[in-house]
C-alpha positions in Angstrom: 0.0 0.0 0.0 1.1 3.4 -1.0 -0.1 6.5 -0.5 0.2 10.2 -2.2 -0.5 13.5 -2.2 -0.6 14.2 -5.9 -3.3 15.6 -7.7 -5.5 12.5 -8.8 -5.1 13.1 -12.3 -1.4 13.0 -12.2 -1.6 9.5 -10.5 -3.8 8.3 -12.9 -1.7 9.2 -15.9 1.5 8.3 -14.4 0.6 5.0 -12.9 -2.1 3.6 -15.0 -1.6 5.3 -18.7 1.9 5.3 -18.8 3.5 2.7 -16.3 0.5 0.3 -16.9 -0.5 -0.5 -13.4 -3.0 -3.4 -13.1 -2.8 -3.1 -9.1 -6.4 -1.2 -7.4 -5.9 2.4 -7.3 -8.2 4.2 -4.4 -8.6 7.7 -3.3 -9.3 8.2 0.0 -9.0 10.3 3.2 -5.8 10.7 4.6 -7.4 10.1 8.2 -9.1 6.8 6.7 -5.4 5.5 6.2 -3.6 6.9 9.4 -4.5 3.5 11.5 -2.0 1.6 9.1 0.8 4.0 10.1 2.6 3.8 6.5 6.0 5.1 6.6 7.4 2.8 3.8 6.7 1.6 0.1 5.6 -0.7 -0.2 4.0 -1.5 3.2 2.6 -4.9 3.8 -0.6 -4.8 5.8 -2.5 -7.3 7.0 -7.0 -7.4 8.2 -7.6 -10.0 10.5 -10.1 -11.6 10.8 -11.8 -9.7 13.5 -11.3 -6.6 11.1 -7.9 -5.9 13.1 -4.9 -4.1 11.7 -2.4 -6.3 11.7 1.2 -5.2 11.0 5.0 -6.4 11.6 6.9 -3.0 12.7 9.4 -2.9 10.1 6.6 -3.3 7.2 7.6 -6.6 6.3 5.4 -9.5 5.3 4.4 -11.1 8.8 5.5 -14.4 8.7 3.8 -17.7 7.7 3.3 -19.0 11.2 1.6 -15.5 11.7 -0.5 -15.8 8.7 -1.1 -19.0 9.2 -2.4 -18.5 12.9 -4.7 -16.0 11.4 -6.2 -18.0 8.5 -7.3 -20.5 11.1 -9.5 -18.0 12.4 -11.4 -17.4 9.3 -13.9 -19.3 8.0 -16.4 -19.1 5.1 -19.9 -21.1 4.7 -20.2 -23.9 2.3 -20.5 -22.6 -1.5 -24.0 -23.3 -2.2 -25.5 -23.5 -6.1 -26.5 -20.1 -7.9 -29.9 -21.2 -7.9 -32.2 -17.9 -6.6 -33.3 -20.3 -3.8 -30.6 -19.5 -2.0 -30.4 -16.0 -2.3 -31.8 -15.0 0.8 -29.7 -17.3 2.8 -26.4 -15.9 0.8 -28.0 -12.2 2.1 -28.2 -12.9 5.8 -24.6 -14.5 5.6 -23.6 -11.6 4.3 -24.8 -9.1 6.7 -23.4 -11.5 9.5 -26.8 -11.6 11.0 -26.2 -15.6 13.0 -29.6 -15.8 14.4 -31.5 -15.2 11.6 -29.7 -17.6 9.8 -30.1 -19.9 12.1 -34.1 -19.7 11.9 -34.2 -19.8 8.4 -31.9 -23.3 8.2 -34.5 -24.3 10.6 -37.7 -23.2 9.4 -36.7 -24.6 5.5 -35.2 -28.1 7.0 -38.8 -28.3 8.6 -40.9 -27.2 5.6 -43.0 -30.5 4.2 -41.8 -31.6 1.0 -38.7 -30.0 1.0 -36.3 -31.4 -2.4 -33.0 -33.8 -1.7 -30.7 -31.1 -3.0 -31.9 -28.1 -0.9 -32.1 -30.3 2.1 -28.3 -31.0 1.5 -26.9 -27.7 1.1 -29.4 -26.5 4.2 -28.0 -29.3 6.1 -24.4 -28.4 5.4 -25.4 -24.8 6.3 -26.5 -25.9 9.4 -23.3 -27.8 10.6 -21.3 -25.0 9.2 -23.2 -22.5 11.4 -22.7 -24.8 14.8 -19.2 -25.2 13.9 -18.8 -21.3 13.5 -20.4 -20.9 17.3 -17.9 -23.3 18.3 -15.4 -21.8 17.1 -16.9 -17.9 18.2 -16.7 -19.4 21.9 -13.6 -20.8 22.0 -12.3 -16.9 20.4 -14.3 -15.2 23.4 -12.2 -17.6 26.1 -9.1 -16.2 24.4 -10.1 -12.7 24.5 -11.4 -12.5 27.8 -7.4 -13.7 28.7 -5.9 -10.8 27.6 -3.5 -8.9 26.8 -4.7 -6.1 25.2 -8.6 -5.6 27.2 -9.1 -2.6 25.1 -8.9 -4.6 21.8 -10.7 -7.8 23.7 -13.3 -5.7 24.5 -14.3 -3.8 20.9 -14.1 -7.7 19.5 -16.6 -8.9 21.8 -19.0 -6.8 22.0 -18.8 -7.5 17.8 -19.5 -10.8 18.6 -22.2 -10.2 20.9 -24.0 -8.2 18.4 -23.2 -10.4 15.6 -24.8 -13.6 17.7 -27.6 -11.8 19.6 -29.8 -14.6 20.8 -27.8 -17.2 20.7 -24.9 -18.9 22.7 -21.5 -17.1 21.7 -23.7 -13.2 22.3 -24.3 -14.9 26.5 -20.6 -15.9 26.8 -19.7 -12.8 24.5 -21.6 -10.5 27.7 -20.4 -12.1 30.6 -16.7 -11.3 30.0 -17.4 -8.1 29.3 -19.4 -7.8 32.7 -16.0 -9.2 34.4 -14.1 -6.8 32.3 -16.3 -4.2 34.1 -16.0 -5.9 37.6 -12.4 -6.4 37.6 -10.3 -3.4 38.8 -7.0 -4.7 37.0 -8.6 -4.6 33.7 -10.6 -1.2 34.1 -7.4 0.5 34.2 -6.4 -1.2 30.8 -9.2 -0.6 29.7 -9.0 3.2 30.8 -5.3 3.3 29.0 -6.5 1.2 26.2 -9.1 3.9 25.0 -6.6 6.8 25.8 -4.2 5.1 23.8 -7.1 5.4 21.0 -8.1 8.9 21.7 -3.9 10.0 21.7 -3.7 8.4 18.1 -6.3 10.0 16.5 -4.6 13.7 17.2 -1.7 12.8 15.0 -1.5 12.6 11.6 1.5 9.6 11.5 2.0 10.3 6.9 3.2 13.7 7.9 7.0 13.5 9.0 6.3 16.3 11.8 3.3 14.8 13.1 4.7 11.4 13.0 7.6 12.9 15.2 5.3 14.6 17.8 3.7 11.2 17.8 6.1 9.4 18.7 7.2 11.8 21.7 3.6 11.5 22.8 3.5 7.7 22.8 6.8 7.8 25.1 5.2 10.3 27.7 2.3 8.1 27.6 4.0 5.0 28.5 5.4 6.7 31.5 2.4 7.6 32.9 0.7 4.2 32.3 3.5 1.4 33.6 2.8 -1.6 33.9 -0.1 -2.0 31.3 -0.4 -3.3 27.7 -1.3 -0.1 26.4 2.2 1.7 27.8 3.9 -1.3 25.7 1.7 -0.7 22.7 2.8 2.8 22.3 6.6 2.2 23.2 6.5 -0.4 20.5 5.2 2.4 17.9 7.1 5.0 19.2 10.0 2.9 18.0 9.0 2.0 15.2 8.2 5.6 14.0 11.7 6.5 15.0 12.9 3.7 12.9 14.2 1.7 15.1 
């Protein structure tokens, strides 16, 4: 990923007209693309599955094991046939929405006289959609251990929403009752969001904001030892020193 300041027409006729570039070009905000923290090109940027991003500090690919770790996590339903039956079912596992899913596996596996082939693909749904809660449960037990609480808790309360009604929204809620009950973790929460709030005054594509930036990350780790957060922002600090 790359980014520029020049006028969009002089992109497009540089890069696509004359150097031929088949890669997507995009024009966006500036602020859209400050989370990614590019100081390099190319930088190598990964999304994780929990819509995360994920980055090695010295912009190089993240390794395989990395990668690999993170493509366990993901996990796509069953391709079912372009027949317009299906359709609906593609739309509500699009939009993520579990329980309604759900009902509609149900109610069509129950409707009388229902064909061979649909009941297949609905069955496969089915398992596909208990073995996604599975798996959605076992991810809350891991986020509920930490590190990072601040991160933990925007991913859960995702899930919750995402599984409302159903078993992986309850486990989903209790941890993040117990994130709210447990004085240790308030106060990472409480760095973890003013780790947030400090990033979003800085501008890291410009070279002077990236160097206030970095001085601010440094004074914020001193005045929050001893939490994830405080090593989060040494750990950028550095990097946007380039070290």
């Amino acid at each position: 990923m790359g980014v520029s300041r020049e006028a969009e027409g002089a992109i497009e006729d540089v890069f696509v007209n004359k150097l031929g570039a088949k890669y997507p070009l995009v024009k966006v905000d500036e602020k859209s693309v400050a989370p990614y923290g590019i100081s390099f090109f190319p930088s190598v940027y990964v999304i994780d599955p929990d819509g995360n991003v994920f980055s090695v500090p010295d912009d190089r690919m993240p390794s395989e094991a990395t990668i690999e770790s993170l493509l366990a996590r993901v996990s796509s339903s069953p391709k079912m046939p372009a027949d317009k039956l299906y359709d609906p079912l593609r739309a509500l596992w699009k939009k993520a929405e579990f329980l309604k899913v759900r009902d509609f596996l149900d109610k069509s596996l129950a409707a009388p006289g229902l064909a061979d082939p649909a009941k297949a693909v609905y069955d496969e749904q089915r398992a596909h959609l208990d073995k996604k809660a599975e798996a959605a449960e076992k991810r809350i037990a891991a986020l509920g251990a930490g590190p990072d609480f601040a991160a933990s808790q925007e991913q859960l309360e995702r899930i919750e929403k995402q599984w409302r009604g159903m078993a992986p929204a309850t486990a989903a809620q209790k941890e993040l009752q117990r994130f709210g009950a447990d004085p240790a973790i308030k106060k990472e929460l409480s760095a973890g969001k003013a780790l947030q709030k400090l990033r979003s005054q800085f501008d890291p594509s410009r070279v002077a904001q990236r160097k206030k930036l970095a001085e601010a990350l440094m004074a914020f780790a001193k005045k929050n030892p001893d939490t994830e957060a405080a090593k989060q922002a040494e750990a950028e600090a550095a990097r946007l020193n380039g070290k």
